[in-house]
N, C-alpha and C positions, 0 to 999 in steps of 0.2 A: 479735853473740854474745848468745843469751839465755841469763840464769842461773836456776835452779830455788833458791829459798832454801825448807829446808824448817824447821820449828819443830814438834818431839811436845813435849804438855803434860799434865798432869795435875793438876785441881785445884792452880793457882797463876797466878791468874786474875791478879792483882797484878804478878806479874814478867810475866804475856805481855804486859800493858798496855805497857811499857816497851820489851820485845822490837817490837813490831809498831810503835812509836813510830819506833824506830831505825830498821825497814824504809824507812815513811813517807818520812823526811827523805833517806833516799838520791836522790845524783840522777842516778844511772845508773835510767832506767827500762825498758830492755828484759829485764825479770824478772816471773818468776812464784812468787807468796808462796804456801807449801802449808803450812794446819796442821793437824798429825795429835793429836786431840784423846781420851784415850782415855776417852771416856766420864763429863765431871769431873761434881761436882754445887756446883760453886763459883760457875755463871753464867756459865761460857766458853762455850757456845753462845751464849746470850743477847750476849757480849760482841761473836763473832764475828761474830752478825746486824747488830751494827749500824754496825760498821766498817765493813763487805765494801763497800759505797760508795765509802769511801774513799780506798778501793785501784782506782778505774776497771779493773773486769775483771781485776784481776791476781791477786786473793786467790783460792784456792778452799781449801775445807776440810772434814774428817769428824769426828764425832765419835761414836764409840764405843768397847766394849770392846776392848782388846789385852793381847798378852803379855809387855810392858814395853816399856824404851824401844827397844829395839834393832828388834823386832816393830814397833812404830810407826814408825821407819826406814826400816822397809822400805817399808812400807805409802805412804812419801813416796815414795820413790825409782820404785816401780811407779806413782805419778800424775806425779812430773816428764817435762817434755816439754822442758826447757833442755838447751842444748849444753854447761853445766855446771850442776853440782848441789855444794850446801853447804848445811852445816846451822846456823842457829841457834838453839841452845836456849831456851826458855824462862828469863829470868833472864843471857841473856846478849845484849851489843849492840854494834853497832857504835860505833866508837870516831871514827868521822870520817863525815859525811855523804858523802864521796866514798871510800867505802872500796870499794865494788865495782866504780869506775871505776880505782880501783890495780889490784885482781884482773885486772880484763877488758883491760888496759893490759899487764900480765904475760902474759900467754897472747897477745896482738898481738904483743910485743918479743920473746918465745919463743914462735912458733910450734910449736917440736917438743915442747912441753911437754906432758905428758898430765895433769900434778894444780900447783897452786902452795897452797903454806904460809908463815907469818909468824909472828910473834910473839903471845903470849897473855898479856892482862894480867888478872890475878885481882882484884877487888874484895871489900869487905866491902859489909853490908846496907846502910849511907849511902854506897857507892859510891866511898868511901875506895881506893886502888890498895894491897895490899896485899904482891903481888909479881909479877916479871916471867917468864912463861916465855921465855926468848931462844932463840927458834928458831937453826940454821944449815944450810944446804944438806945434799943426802943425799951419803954417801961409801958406797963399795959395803960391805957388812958390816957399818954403821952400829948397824943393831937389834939383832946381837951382841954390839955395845959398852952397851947401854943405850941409847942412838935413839930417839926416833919422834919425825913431827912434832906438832904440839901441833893435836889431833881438828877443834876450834871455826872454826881458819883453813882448814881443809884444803878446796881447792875443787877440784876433778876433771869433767874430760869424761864425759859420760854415758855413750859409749860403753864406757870402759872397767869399767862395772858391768854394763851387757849379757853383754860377753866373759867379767869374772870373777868374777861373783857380787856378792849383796849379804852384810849381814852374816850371823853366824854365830851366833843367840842362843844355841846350845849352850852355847856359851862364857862368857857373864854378860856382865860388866863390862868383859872384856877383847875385846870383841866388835871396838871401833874401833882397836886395836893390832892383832888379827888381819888386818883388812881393810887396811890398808896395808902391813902385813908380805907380804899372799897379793898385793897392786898394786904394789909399788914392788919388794919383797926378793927373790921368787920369778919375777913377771910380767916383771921390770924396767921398768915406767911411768917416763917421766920426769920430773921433779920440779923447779919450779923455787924456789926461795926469796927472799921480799918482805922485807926487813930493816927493817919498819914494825910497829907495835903495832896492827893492826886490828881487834881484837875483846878484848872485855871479859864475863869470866866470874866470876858470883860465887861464891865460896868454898862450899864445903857440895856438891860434887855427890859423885855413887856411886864416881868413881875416882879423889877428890883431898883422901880424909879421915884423911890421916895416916897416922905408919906402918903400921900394920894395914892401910889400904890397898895401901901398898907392899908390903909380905909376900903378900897374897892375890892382887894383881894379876903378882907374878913367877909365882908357880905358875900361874896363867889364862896367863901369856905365855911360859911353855913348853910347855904342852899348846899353843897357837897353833904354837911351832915345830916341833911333831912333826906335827902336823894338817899341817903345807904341808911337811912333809917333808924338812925343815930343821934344822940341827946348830946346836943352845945352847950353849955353853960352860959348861964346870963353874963356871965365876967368875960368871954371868951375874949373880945376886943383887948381889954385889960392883959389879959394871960397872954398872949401872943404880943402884943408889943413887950412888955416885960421878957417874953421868953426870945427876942430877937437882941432884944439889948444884948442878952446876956452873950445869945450866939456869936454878937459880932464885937464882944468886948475886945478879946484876945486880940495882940498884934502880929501879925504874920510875920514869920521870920526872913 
């Protein structure tokens, strides 16, 4: 099984160092590293030249202008050629050197799976674990209750973005809630869940900066349930903050 790992950056030349670091040490090598560069003026070209050795043939990467990050998503997803595609962000890493051979190990033991998700641990700038997203298995109506799985783990067969789309930049921030909303809730994909902590993200991104995020991202994530044609519940605000508490009770070890 090849996996496509894809990485959009922008000016933060300093975290991709770390990102691509993490790639590196994996030692599942049947992957292809794609980074979608949008144009920085920080030395990410410069950086990427002279990595791309590195990575024997497996790195390939662009750098220019795009329409943020979700646009730059795409832009991966139309160059991956892997039987699965995931994304690592810039600033975020793998947690185990064998973390893509747990993935590619989950899609062997469930063949009928069409996406697998895990756990998400959030760091500070020194790398400090600051809290735990605790994934758990999808239950049908999940995302109704407040659901989703956590973006970073999320690793999916390619073909299933052929058949249903990639994202939806219409939408902002809520672009990567939409897309598993329109694959797992609407599609029915199947989904299996890795009850491991394999990726590590640090604090500060567009859809994890506090209430205000939470407010802006429920109204983004009921225009997603109207867009797939799908019934929110009046509670929904409600359920979803409730269901995030719960998410981020647990202490990371």
């Amino acid at each position: 099984m090849k996996i496509s790992i894809i990485t959009v950056c922008y000016n933060c030349v300093d975290n991709l160092i770390n990102t691509m670091r993490s790639v590196l040490c994996q030692t599942y090598r049947n992957l292809e590293y794609l980074v979608v560069d949008g144009g920085s003026s920080d030395g990410t070209a410069k950086l990427l030249h002279r990595v791309e050795p590195l990575f024997e043939k497996r790195l390939r990467w662009i750098s220019e202008p795009d329409g943020g990050i979700y646009d730059a998503m795409n832009k991966g997803l139309n160059l991956a050629t892997g039987d699965v595609v995931g994304f690592l962000n810039a600033a975020d890493v793998y947690r185990y050197p064998h973390a893509l051979r747990l993935i590619c190990r989950a899609f062997s033991e469930h063949p009928d799976s069409d996406a697998v998700h895990a756990n998400l641990q959030f760091v500070n700038a020194d790398g400090r674990v600051t809290r735990l997203w605790a994934g758990r298995p999808y239950r049908e109506g999940a995302f109704r209750r407040g659901w989703m799985p956590a973006h970073p783990t999320f690793y999916c067969r390619r073909v299933c973005y052929e058949r249903y789309g990639n994202f939806d930049c219409s939408i902002g921030s809520a672009a990567d809630f939409e897309l598993m909303l329109r694959f797992i809730e609407k599609h029915r994909i199947r989904t299996h869940f890795i009850p491991q902590n394999l990726i590590s993200m640090q604090n500060g991104g567009i859809s994890t900066a506090g209430w205000q995020a939470i407010q802006r991202n429920t109204r983004l994530n009921r225009l997603a349930f109207r867009k797939n044609g799908l019934a929110c519940p009046w509670h929904y605000f409600a359920s979803r903050f409730l269901c995030k508490i719960n998410l981020f009770t647990q202490s990371a070890p």
